[in-house]
N, C-alpha and C positions, 0 to 999 in steps of 0.2 A: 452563509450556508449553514443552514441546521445538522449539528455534528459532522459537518465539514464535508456536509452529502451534499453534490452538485446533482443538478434532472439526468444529467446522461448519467451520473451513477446511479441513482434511480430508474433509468430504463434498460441501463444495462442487466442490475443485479437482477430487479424485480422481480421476474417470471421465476429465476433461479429460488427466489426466497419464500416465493410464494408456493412450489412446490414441493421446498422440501418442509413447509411449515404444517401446524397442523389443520390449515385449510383444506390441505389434502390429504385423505387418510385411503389406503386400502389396504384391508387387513381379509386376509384369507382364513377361515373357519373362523374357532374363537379362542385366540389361545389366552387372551387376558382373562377369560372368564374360567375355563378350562386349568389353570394357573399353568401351562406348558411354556414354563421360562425360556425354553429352547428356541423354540417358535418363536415365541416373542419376541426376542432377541433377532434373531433372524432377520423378521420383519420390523425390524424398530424405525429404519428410515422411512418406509414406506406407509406407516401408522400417525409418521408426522413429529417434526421435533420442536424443538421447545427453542428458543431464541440462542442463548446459552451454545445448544446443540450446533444450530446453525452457525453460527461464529466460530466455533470449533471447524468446521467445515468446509467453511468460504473463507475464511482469514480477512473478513470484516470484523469490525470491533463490536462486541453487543450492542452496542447503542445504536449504530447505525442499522443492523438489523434490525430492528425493534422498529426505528425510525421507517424503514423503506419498507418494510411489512405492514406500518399503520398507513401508510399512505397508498400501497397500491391497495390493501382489502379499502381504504375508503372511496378509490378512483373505480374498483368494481362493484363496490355493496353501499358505497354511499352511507357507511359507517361514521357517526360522530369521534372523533378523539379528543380526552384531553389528556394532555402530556401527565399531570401530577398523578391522575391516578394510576395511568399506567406507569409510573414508576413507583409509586406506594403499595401496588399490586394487591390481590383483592381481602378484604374483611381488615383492611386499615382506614382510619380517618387518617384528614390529613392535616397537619400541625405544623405550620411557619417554620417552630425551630428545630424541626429533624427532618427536614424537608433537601435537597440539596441538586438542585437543579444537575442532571448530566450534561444537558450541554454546555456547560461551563469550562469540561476539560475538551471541547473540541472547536474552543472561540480561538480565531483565525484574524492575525492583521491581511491589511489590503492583497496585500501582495503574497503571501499564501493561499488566498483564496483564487487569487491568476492563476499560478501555477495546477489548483486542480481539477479549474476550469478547462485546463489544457490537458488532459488525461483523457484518451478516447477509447475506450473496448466496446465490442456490439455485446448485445444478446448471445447471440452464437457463439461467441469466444469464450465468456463468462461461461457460459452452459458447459460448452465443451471441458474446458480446461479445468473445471472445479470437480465434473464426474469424474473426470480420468485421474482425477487425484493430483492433478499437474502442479496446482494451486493448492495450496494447504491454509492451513493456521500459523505455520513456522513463520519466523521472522528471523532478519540477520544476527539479530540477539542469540536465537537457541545455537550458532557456533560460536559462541565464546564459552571455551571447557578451559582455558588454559589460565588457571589464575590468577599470574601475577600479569597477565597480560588484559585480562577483564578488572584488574585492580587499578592500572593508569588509565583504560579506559572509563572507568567509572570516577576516575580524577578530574577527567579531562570534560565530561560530559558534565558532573556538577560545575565545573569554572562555565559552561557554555550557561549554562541556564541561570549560575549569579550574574553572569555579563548581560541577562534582558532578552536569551535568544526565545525567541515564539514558536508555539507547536506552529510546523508548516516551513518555516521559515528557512533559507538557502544559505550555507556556510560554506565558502570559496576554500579550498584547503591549498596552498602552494607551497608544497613541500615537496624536496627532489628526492627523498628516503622513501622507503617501501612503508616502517616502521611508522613512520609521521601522519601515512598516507590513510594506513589503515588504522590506525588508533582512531584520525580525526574523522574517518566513517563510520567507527562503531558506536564514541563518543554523540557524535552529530544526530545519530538514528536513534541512541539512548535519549538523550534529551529532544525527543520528537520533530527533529529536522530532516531538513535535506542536503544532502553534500552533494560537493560538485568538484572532484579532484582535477585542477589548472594544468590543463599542459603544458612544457615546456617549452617555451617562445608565447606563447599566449598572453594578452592583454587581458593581466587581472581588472583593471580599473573598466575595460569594454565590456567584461564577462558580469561584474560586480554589478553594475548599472542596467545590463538587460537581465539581470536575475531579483533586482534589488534584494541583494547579498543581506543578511543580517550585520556579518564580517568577513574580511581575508586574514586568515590564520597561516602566522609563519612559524610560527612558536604554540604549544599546544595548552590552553591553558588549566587551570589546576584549583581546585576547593574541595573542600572535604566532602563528604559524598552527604548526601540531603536526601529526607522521604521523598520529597517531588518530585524525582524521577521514576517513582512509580505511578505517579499520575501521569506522566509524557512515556509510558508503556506505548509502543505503537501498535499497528495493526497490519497485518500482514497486506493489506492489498494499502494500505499508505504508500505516498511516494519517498523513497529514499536517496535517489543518487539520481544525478545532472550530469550528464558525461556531452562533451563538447563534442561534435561532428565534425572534420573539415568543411568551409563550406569558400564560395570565392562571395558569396553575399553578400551584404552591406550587415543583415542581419543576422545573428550566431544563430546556429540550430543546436538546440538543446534537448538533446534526447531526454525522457522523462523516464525511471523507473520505476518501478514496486518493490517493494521485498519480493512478493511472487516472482516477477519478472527476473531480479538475479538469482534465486534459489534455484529457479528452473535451470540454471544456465551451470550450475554449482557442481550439482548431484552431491549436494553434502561436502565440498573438498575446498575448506577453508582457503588452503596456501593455491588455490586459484581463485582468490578474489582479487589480491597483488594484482595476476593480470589482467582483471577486468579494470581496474582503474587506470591504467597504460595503453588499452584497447585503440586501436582505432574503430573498428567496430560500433559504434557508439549505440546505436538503432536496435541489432540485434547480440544477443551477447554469446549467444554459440546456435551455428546451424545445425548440430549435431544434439540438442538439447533431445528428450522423450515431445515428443506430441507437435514437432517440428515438419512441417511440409514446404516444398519448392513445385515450382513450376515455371513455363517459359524459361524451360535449361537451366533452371537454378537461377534467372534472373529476378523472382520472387518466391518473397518467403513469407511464411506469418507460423505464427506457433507462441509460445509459453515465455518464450524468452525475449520475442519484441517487445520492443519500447512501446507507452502509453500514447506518445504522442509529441510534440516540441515545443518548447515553450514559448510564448507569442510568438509564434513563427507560423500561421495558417497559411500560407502561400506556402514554406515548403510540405506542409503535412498535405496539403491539396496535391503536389506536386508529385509526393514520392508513396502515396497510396493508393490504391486502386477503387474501383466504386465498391467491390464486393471484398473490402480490407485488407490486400495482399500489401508490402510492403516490397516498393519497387527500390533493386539494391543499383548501387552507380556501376 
């Protein structure tokens, strides 16, 4: 997958990207000519924004924007792209040795590219949740304020990435501390993974195998802190956490989240992430979240805070969604 953009994210985002790009401008009298910065300002989303802007936005990462903006104007306007220009951007030649391919920091082993295969949002949820502000840019990054607590985290996160871990890739954390639990998810999301906090009685070695785990961490591991974790910077609609579902199944159902997805569920309140990793809940992470709706008596929900999808588990995502996306709770 090209920057780690699968087609359903591509039809999800698209329409989103393409309107707030500057394919679409309506701009009321003139105020860029007029120089009426007030106005202008004003109207800055509606005149159309700049890549950059949009990332800012939707909490994709620039590149992917970029990526899903040349694809749908090519799928409506039948547009040529070649990738190098559009990254050398325009009145540069382009020269082998300052050249630096971006898809490079979004290349994906096998088995991260399953996992994002299995991330489902419509059109309509994208749309919705990003106007209403639901979904941002933030990432589980922007709450780490507390220093020496972002200091083990950022210990723990270069030891993941000397240890081989892959942007994408799932790190089992069975740890019975709070402390353990949440270092190994801030760590895991710094060095662009996904955690997956083991419950207690749970079959790590079952979980390890249908997640093809990178590792099970009992102990948190440790290296001096390394620039390449600015390059495994994630993106706010990335998946970050795995959280187990009860299930009587053969197969585990593995809830999938986003940063979006626990942010929504957050409101900003760090010392309730603790209980999101202990949740049974797994699916949705608070029905109380902003932009949350029920029906059939509260036996369905869907909103900002549900899960993406579960991971090779299509029989229950069949099972426990609706055709028009409700999320059917047991």
């Amino acid at each position: 997958m090209p920057y780690a953009v699968s087609e359903q994210m591509i039809e999800a985002w698209g329409d989103v990207i393409f309107d707030l790009s500057l394919n679409k401008q309506i701009r009321r009298g003139d105020p860029i000519r007029l120089l009426d910065h007030a106005a202008w300002d004003q109207q800055r989303e509606q005149t159309g924004l700049s890549d950059p802007e949009i990332a800012g936005k939707t909490g994709l990462a620039c590149e992917q924007v970029t990526f899903i903006r040349n694809i749908v104007e090519r799928r409506r306007f039948r547009l040529d792209q070649y990738r190098k220009l559009f990254r050398l951007g325009g009145g540069l030649r382009h020269r082998e040795d300052r050249y630096q391919d971006p898809e490079e920091k979004f290349e994906l082993s096998e088995a991260a590219n399953e996992l994002r295969l299995c991330m489902q949002f419509s059109q309509t949820e994208v749309a919705r949740f990003v106007a209403a502000g639901h979904w941002t840019s933030q990432t589980l990054l922007d709450l780490l304020i507390d220093d020496d607590f972002q200091a083990g985290v950022v210990q723990a996160a270069s030891g993941l990435l000397a240890g081989g871990l892959g942007r994408g890739e799932v790190i089992v954390g069975d740890y019975s501390d709070e402390t353990g639990n949440l270092t190994g998810l801030f760590a895991t999301v710094m060095a662009g993974g996904v955690y997956l906090p083991l419950p207690a009685g749970t079959s790590a070695g079952a979980i390890a195998e249908h997640t093809r785990a990178h590792a099970i961490l009992t102990t948190l591991p440790s290296a001096d802190a390394t620039s390449d974790l600015q390059s495994r910077s994630p993106a706010a609609a990335d998946p970050a956490l795995l959280l187990v579902s009860p299930s009587s199944d053969a197969t585990p159902r593995l809830a999938i989240h986003t940063h979006q997805t626990v942010l929504s569920a957050l409101s900003g309140d760090f010392d309730a992430i603790a209980g999101l990793l202990t949740s049974d809940a797994a699916e949705i992470l608070s029905t109380t979240a902003p932009g949350t709706e029920t029906r059939e008596d509260g036996r369905q929900v869907r909103g900002p805070a549900v899960f993406a999808g579960y991971l090779n588990n299509p029989k229950a995502d069949a099972a426990r969604r609706t055709a028009d996306g409700w999320f059917i709770l047991d």
